[in-house]
C-alpha positions in Angstrom: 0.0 0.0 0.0 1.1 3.1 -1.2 2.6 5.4 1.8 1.4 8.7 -0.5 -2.5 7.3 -0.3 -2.0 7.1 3.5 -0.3 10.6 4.0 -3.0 11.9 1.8 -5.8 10.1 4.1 -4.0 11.1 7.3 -3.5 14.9 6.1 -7.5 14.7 5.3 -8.7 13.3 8.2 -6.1 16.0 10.3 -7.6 18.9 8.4 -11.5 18.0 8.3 -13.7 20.6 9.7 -16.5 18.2 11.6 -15.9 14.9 13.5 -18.6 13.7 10.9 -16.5 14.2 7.8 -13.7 12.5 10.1 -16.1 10.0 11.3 -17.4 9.1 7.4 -13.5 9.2 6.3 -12.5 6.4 8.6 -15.5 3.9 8.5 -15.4 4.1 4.3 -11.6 2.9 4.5 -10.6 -0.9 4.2 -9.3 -2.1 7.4 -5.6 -2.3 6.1 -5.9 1.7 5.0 -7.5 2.2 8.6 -4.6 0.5 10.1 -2.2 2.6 8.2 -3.8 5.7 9.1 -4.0 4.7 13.2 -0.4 3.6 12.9 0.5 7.2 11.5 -1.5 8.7 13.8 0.1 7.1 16.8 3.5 7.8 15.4 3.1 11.3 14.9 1.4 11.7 18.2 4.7 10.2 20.0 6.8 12.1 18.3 4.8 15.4 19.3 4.7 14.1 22.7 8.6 13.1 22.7 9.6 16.8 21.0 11.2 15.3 18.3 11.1 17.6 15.3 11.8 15.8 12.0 
């Protein structure tokens, strides 16, 4: 799976303006796209939380 269909998911889902839209976004995914997305979430989330800047 593509990591540029992911980051594109990821950088929609970041930027939507109702937890609807967000809410729509992740329940139309396939569970390995869903996975992908959580899995980027989480990382940038520790990364935030650690201060590393990239």
């Amino acid at each position: 799976m593509p990591d540029k269909k992911i980051s594109k998911i990821y950088r929609k889902l970041m930027t939507t303006d109702s937890e609807y839209k967000a809410f729509n976004l992740v329940d139309n995914l396939d569970p390995k796209e869903a996975k992908a997305v959580l899995m980027k979430i989480v990382m940038n989330l520790t990364k935030e939380q650690s201060g590393v800047k990239i």
